[in-house]
VEXGU-337781 format. One line per 10 residues: number of its first residue (from 1); their letters; for each residue x, y, z of C-alpha. Coordinates in Angstrom, 2 decimals, decimal comma. Example, Ala and Ser with C-alpha at 12.3 -4.5 7.8 and 13.67 -1.06 7.14 Angstrom:
# residues 2
1) AS) 12,30:-4,50:7,80  13,67:-1,06:7,14
# end
This chain:
# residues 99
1) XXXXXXXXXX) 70,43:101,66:94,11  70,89:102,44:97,59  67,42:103,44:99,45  67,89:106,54:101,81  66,98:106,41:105,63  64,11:108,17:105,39  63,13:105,52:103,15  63,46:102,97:105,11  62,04:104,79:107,53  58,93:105,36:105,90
11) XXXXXXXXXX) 58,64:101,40:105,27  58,29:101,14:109,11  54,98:102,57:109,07  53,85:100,76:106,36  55,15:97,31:107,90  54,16:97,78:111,31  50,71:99,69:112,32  51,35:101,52:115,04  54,74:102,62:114,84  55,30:105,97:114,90
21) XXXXXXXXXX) 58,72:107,29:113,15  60,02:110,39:114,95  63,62:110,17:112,91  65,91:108,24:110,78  69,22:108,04:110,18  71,76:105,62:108,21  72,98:102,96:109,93  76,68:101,57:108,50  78,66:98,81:110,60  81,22:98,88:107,55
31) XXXXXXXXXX) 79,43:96,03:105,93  79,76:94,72:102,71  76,95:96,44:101,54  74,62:93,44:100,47  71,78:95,56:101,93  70,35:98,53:102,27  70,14:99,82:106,32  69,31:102,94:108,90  68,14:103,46:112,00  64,28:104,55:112,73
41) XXXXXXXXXX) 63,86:106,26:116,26  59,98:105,91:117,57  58,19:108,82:119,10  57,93:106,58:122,11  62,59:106,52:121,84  63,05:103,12:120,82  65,56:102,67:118,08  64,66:99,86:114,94  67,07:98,71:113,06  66,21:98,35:109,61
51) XXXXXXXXXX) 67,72:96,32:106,64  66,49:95,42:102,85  68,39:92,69:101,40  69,01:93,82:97,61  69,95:90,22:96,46  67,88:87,05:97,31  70,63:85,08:98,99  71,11:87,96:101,70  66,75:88,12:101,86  67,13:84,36:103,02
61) XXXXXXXXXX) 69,85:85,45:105,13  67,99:88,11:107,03  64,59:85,93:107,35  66,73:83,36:108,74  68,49:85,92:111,31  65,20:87,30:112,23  63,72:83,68:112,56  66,57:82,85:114,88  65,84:86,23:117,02  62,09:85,01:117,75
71) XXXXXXXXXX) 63,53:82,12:118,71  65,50:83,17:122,24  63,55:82,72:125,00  63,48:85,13:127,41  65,60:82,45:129,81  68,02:81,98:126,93  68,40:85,77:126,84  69,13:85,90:130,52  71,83:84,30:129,81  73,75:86,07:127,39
81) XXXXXXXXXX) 76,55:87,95:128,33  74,94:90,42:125,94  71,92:92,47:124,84  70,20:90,25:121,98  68,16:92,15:120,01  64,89:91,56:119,17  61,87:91,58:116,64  58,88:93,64:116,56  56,26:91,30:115,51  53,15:92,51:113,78
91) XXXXXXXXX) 50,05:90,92:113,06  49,36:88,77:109,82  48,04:90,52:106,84  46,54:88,98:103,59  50,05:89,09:101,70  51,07:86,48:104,61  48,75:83,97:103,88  49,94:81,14:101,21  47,60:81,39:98,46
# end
């Protein structure tokens, strides 16, 4: 079942403490529709980008884009002929920790 923006949205400011969700809207790049997705504008005007794998083949797919995103340097990013985007990284909770 496909989760609504505002959804999505609202998992912002569970996942990242601080954040502050002025809007939300859906976010479609005429995908396949393996995930769920929207847009989150912060009070501050920064846009996130937010996506929920509904299978866990695309899950692994999005960790590994997101691992690959932390991984441009800012020199590497220089050098794109491109904006990259880029992770908001928030701090490690209990749930993170290998039991």
């Amino acid at each position: 079942m496909a989760r609504s923006p505002f959804t999505l949205a609202a998992a912002v400011t569970a996942a990242l403490p601080g954040a502050e969700v002025a809007g939300a809207r859906a976010l479609s790049a005429g995908g396949d529709g393996r995930f769920d997705s929207a847009v989150a504008t912060l009070r501050d005007g920064r846009e996130l980008a937010i996506r929920v794998a509904d299978e866990d083949e695309t899950a692994r797919e999005l960790a590994a884009e997101a691992l690959a995103l932390r991984a441009l340097t800012p020199g590497a990013r220089a050098m794109l002929p491109f904006q990259a985007p880029s992770t908001w990284e928030r701090p490690p909770s209990a749930r993170d920790v290998p039991s």
